[in-house]
C-alpha positions in Angstrom: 9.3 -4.4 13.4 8.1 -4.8 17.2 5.4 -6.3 18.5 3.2 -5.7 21.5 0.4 -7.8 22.6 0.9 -10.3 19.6 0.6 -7.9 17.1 3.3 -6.7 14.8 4.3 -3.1 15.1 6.4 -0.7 12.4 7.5 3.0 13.3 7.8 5.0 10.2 9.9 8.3 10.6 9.1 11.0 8.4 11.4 14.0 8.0 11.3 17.2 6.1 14.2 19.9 6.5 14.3 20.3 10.1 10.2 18.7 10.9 10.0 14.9 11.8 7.2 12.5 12.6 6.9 9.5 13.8 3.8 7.0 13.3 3.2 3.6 14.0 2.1 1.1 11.4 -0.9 -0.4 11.2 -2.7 1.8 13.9 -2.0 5.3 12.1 -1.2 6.7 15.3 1.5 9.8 16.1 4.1 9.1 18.6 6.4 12.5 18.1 6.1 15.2 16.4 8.6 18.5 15.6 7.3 20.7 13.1 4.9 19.0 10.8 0.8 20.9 11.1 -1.8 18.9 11.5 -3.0 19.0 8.2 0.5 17.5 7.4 0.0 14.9 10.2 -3.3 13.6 8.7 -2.0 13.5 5.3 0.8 11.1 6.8 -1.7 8.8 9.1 -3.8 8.5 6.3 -0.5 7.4 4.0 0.8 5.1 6.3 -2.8 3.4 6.8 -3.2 3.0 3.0 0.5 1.5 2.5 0.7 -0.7 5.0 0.6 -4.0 3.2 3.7 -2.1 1.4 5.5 -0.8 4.8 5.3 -4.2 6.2 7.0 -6.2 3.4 9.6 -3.1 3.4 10.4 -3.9 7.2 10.3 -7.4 6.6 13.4 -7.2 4.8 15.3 -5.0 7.4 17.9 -6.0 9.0 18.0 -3.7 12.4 21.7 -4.8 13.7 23.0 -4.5 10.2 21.3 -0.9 10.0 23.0 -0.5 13.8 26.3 -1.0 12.6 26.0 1.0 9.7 25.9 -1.6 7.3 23.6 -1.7 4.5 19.5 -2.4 5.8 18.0 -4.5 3.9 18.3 -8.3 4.2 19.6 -8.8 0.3 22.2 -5.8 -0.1 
């Protein structure tokens, strides 16, 4: 979780075979794309604007140097 102007930020990566996308939570909004169509792309923005609430807790609990190192991600593993 970043933030930027004083708000807090998640990037979400999606990936499917060899297509990946990356949005940012809560704003919905596409920072790269390989592969995905843009129907695709809309159904993800309008996933990752409906389960925010849900993404942010997830992130909450990540633990990025742990996930660095290659140790387990989440604050309580």
């Amino acid at each position: 979780m970043t933030g930027t102007d004083g708000e807090k930020v998640v990037y979400v990566l999606f990936s499917d075979g060899d297509k990946t996308a990356e949005l940012t939570v809560p704003q919905g909004k596409l920072v790269k794309n390989t592969g995905f169509s843009d129907e695709e792309i809309d159904g993800l923005k309008d996933y990752v604007r409906n389960e925010q609430d849900a993404i942010f807790a997830l992130a909450k609990q990540v633990n990025p140097m742990r996930a660095f190192l290659g140790g387990p991600i989440r604050r309580n593993d």
